[in-house]
C-alpha positions as CSV (number, residue, x, y, z in Angstrom):
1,X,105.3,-157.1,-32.4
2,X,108.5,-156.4,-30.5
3,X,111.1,-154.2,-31.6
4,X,114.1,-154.8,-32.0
5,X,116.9,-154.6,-29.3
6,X,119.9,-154.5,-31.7
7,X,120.0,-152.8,-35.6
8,X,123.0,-154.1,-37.6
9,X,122.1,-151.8,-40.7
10,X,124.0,-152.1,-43.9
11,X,127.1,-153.5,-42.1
12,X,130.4,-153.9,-44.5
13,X,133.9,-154.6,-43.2
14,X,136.9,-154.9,-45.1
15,X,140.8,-156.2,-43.8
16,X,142.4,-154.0,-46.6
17,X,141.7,-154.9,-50.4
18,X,139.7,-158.4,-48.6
19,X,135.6,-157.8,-47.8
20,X,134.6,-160.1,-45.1
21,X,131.4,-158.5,-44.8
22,X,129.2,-157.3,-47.5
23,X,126.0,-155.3,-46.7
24,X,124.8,-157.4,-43.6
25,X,121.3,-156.2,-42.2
26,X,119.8,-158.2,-39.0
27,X,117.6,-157.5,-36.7
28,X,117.7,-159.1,-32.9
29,X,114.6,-159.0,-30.7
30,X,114.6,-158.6,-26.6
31,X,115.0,-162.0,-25.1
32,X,116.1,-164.0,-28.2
33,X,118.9,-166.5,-28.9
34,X,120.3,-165.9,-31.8
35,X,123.0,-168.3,-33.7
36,X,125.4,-167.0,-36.1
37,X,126.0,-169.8,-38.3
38,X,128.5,-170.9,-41.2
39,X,131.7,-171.9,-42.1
40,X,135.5,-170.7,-41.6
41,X,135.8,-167.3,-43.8
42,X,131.9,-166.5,-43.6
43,X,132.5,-163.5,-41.3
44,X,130.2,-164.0,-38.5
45,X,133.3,-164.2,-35.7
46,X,133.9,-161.0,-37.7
47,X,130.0,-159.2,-38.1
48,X,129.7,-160.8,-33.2
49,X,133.2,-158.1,-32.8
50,X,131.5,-155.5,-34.7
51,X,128.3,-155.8,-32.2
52,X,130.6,-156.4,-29.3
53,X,132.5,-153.1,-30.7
54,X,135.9,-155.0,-31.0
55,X,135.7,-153.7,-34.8
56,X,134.4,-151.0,-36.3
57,X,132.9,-151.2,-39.8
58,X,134.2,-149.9,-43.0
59,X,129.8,-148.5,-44.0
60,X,126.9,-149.7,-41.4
61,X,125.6,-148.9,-38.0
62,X,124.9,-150.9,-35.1
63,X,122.5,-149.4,-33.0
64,X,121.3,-151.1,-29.7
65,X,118.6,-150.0,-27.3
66,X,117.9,-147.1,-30.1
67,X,121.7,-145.5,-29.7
68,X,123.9,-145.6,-32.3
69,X,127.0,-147.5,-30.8
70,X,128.9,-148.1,-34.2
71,X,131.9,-145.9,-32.8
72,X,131.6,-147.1,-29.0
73,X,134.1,-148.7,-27.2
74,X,133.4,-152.3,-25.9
75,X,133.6,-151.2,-22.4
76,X,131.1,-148.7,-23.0
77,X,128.4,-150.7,-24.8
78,X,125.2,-152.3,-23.2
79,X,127.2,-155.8,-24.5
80,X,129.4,-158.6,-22.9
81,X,131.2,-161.4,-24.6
82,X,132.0,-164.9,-23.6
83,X,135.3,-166.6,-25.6
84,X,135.6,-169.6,-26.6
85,X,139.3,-169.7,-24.1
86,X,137.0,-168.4,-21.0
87,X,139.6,-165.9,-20.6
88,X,139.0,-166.2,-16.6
89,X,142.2,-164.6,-14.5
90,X,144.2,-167.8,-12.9
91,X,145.7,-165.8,-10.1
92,X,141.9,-165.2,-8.8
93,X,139.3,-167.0,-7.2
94,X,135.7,-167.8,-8.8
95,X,134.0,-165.1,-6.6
96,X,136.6,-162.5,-7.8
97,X,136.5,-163.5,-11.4
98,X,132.3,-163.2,-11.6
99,X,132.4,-160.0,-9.5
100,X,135.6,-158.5,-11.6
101,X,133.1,-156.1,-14.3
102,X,131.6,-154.9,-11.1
103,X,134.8,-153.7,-10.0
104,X,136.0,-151.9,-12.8
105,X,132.0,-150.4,-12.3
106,X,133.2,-148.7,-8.9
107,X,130.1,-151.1,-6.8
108,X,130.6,-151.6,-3.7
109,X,132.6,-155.0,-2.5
110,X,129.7,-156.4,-0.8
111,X,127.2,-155.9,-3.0
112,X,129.4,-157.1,-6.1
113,X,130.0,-160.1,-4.3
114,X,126.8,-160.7,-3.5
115,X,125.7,-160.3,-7.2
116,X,128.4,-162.6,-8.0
117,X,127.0,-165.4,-5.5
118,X,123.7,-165.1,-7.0
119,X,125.0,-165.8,-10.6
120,X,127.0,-168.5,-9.5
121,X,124.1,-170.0,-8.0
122,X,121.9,-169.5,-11.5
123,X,125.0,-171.5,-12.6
124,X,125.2,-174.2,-10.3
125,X,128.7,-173.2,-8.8
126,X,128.6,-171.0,-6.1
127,X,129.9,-173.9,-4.1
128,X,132.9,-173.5,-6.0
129,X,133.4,-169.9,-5.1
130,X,136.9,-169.8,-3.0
131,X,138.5,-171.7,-5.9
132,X,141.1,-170.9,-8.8
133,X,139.9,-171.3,-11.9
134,X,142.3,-174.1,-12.4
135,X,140.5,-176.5,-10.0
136,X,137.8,-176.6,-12.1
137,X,136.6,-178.9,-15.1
138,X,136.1,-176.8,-19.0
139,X,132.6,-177.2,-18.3
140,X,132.3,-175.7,-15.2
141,X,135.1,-172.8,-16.5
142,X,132.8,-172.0,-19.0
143,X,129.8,-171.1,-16.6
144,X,132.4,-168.9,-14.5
145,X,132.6,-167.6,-17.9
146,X,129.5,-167.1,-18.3
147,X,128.6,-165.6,-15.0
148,X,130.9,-162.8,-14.9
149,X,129.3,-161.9,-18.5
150,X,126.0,-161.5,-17.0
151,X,126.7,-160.3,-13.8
152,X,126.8,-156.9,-15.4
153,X,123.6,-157.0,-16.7
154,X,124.3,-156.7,-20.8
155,X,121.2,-155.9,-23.0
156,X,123.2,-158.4,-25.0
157,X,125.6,-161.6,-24.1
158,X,127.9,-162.3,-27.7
159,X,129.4,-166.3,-27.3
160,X,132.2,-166.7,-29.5
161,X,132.3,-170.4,-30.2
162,X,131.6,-170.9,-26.3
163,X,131.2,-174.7,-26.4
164,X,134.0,-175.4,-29.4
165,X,136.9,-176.9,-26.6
166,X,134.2,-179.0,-25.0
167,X,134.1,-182.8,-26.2
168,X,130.7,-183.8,-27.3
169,X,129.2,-185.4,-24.6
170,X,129.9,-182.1,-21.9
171,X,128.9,-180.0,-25.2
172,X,125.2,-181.4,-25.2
173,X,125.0,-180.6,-21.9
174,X,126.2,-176.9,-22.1
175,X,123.8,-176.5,-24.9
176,X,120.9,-177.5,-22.6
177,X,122.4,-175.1,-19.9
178,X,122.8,-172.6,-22.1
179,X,119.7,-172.4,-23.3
180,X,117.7,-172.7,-19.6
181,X,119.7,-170.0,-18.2
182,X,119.2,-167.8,-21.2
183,X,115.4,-168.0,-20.7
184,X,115.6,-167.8,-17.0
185,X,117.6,-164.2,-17.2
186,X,115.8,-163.0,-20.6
187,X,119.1,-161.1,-22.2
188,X,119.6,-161.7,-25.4
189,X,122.4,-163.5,-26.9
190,X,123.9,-163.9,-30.4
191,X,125.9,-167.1,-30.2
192,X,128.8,-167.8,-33.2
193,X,129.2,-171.2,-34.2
194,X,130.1,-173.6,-37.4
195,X,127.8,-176.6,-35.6
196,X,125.3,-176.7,-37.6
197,X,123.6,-179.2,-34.5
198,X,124.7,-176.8,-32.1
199,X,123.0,-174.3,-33.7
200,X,119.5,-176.0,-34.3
201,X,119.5,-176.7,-30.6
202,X,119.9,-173.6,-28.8
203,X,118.2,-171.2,-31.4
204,X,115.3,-168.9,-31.8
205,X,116.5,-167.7,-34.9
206,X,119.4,-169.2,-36.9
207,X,121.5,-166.5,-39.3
208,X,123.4,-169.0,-42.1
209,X,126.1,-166.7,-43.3
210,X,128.7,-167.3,-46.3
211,X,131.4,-165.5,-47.7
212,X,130.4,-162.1,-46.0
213,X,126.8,-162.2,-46.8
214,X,123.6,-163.6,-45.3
215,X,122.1,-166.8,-46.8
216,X,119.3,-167.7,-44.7
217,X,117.3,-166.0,-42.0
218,X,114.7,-167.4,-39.7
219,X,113.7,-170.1,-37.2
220,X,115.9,-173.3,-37.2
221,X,112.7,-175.5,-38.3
222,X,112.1,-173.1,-41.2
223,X,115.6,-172.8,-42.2
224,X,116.3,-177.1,-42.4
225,X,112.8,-177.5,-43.9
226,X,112.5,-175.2,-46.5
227,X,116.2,-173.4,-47.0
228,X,116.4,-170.6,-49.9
229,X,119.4,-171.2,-51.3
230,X,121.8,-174.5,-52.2
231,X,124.3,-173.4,-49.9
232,X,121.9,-173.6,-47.2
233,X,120.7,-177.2,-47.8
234,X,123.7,-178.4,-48.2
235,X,125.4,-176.9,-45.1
236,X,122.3,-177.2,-42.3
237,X,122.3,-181.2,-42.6
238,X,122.7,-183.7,-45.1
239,X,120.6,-183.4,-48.4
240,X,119.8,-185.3,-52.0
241,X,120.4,-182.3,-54.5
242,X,120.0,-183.3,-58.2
243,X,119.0,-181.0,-60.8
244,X,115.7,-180.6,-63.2
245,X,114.0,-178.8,-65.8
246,X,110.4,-176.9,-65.1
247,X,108.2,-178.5,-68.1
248,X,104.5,-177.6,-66.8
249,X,103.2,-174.9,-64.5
250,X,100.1,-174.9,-62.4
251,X,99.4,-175.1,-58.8
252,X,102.1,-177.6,-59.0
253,X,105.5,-178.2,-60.8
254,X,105.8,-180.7,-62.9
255,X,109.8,-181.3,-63.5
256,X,112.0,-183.5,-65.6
257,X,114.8,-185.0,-63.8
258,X,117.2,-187.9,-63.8
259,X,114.6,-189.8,-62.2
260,X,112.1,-189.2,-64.3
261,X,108.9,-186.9,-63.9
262,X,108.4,-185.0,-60.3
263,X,105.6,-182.8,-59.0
264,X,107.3,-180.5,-56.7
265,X,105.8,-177.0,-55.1
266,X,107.6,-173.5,-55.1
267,X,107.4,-170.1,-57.5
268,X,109.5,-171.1,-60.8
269,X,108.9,-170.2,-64.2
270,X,108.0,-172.9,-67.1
271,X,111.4,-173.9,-69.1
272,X,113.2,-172.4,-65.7
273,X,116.5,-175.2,-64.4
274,X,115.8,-175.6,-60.7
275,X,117.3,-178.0,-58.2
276,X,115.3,-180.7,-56.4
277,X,116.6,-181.5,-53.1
278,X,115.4,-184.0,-50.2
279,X,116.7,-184.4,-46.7
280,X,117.7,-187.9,-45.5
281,X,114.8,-188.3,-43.3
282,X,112.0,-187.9,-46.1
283,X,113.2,-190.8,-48.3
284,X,111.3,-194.0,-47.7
285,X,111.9,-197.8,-48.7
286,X,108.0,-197.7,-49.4
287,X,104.6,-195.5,-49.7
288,X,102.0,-195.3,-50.8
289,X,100.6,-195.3,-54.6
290,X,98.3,-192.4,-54.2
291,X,100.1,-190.0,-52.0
292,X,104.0,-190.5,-53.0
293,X,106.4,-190.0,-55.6
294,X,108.3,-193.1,-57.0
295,X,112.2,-191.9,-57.3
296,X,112.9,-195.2,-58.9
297,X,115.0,-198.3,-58.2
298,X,118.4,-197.6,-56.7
299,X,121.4,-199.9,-55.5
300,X,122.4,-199.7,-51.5
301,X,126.5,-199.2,-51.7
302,X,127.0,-198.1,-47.4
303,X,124.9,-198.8,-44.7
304,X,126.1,-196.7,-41.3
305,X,124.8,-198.3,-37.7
306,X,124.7,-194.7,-35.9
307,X,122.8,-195.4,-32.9
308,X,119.0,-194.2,-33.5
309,X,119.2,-195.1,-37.4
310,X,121.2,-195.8,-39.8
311,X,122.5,-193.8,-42.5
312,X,122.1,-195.4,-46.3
313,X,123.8,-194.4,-49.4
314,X,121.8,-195.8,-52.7
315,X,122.7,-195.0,-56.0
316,X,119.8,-194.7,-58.4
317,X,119.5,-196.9,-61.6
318,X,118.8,-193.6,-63.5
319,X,120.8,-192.2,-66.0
320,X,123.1,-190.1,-65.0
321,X,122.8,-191.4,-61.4
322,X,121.7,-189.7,-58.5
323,X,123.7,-190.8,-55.4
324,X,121.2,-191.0,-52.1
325,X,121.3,-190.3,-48.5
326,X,119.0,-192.0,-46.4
327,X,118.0,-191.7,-42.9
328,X,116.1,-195.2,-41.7
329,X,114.6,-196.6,-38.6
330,X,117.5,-199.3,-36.8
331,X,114.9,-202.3,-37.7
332,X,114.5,-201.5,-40.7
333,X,116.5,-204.7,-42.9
334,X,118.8,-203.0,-45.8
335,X,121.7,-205.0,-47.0
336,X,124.9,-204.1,-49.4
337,X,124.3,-204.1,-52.6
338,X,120.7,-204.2,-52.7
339,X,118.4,-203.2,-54.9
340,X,115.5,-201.1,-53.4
341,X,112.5,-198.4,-54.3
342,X,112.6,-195.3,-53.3
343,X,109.7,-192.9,-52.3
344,X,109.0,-189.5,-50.7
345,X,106.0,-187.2,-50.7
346,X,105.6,-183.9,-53.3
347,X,105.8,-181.5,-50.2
348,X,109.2,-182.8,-49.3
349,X,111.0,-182.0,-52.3
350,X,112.6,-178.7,-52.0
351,X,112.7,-176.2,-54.6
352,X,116.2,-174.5,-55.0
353,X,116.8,-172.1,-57.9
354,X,119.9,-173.4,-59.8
């Protein structure tokens, strides 16, 4: 198993009487791409300046490459950091904005600029090296951006919200740059975004944080699929979440809910209130007897054309009703105000503690 290239250890930060961090622990391997996820306020802009060094902590440590660089300066950390404004100097040329933490570094003009040239090329711009920053398109501004970060050679490259003034379309395409050139030059990054999308594309390991703590940890699959906590299934994608009651324990659940009986899988106790939820995708218009649950009947009130499916609201005939999201194939026939059954397997519900 690889250690880890960066320790945040018991990390706590506060902005006067306000804690935006609360006893934050992470780990981030050699090589990795790690996404800082959540909303406005959750502190992860807050927990990238504190590895970056642009803060220091009220309690913690952040060690990386086994030194203890909780009180060093960014200049003097093994770390770089891309904005989300690129930051580049308009007054100099491409070349001299890739080559600049070279300068500062005392090497040699030819040999930064040759440095330079070679990360423009992993970039795809060192045909755009004699010009101003200005002449160039966001997209290709934020792999100048990019360039001069890694031209240094960090143990670690911190994005703040990189992509975030992109529109969607150049966004997409970033991500897949992003991601190739991080495997080509093997640093590791720790990218902060609130793109939940964004995220699930260009990670190894997705951190969901809210209100100053860690919620979830862990690949992006395992993190959508099986999330640990409500906040997390409601924030990484859509999800049904509806409440129940645990009535019988054995090597399955069986829980009362508003639509009716469930068998469900997960560690609860008999008697316990849980939550139930099920993501878009794993609600059907049919399945089988044997091998799915029946949810019940339930009332189509918005059908959503969005390109490869279409996104369904159904309310459920139970009482109280449960209001649906569904994800369905584009040929699939659904009509307003329809009345339809609904299905999914046992190993699709997810178990949240209430």
């Amino acid at each position: 198993m690889n250690e880890p290239l960066a320790v945040i250890r018991g990390i706590s930060h506060r902005f006067g009487a306000v804690e935006v961090l609360r006893d934050i622990s992470l780990e981030i391997l050699p090589g990795s791409y790690t996404v800082l996820l959540g909303p406005s306020g959750s502190g992860k802009t807050t927990l990238l300046s504190i590895l970056g060094g642009f803060l220091t902590p009220s309690e913690g440590q952040v060690l990386i490459g086994g030194e203890d660089c909780t009180l060093t300066p960014p200049a003097e950390r093994p770390t770089t950091t891309v904005f989300q404004d690129y930051a580049l100097f308009p007054h100099m040329s491409v070349l001299a904005n890739v080559a600049f933490g070279l300068r500062m570094r005392k090497v040699k003009r030819r040999e930064r600029h040759a440095r330079a040239l070679d990360l423009l090329g992993l970039v795809g711009l060192d045909q755009a090296a004699r010009k101003r920053p200005h002449q160039l398109s966001g997209g290709q501004r934020q792999r100048v951006a990019l360039a001069r970060a890694l031209v240094v050679e960090p143990k670690v490259l911190l994005l703040d919200e990189p992509l975030g003034a992109l529109d969607l379309k150049l966004r997409r395409q970033m991500q897949d740059e992003l991601k190739a050139i991080q495997k080509r030059v093997g640093t590791a990054f720790v990218h902060v975004t609130h793109d939940q999308e964004e995220a699930m594309a260009l990670a190894d390991d997705v951190v969901v944080m809210n209100d100053g703590r860690i919620e979830d940890h862990g690949p992006p699959e395992d993190v959508y699929r099986r999330p640990r906590s409500r906040f997390t299934a409601a924030f990484m994608g859509e999800s049904t979440i509806f409440r129940g009651k645990v009535v019988e324990k054995s090597d399955r659940l069986l829980v009362m809910t508003p639509l009716g009986k469930l068998t469900a899988h997960g560690e609860a106790e008999e008697g316990e209130e849980i939550e139930l939820a099920i993501r878009p995708e794993n609600l059907k218009l049919q399945g089988s007897r044997e091998a799915w649950l029946h949810l019940g009947r339930a009332r189509i009130t918005d059908v959503v054309f969005q390109g490869s499916f279409k996104r369904v609201i159904a309310v459920s005939d139970s009482m109280p009703p449960v209001q649906m999201i569904l994800r369905i194939g584009t040929e699939e026939g659904v009509k307003l105000r329809e009345h339809v059954d609904l299905y999914c397997r046992p190993a699709d519900l997810i178990l949240l503690k209430a």
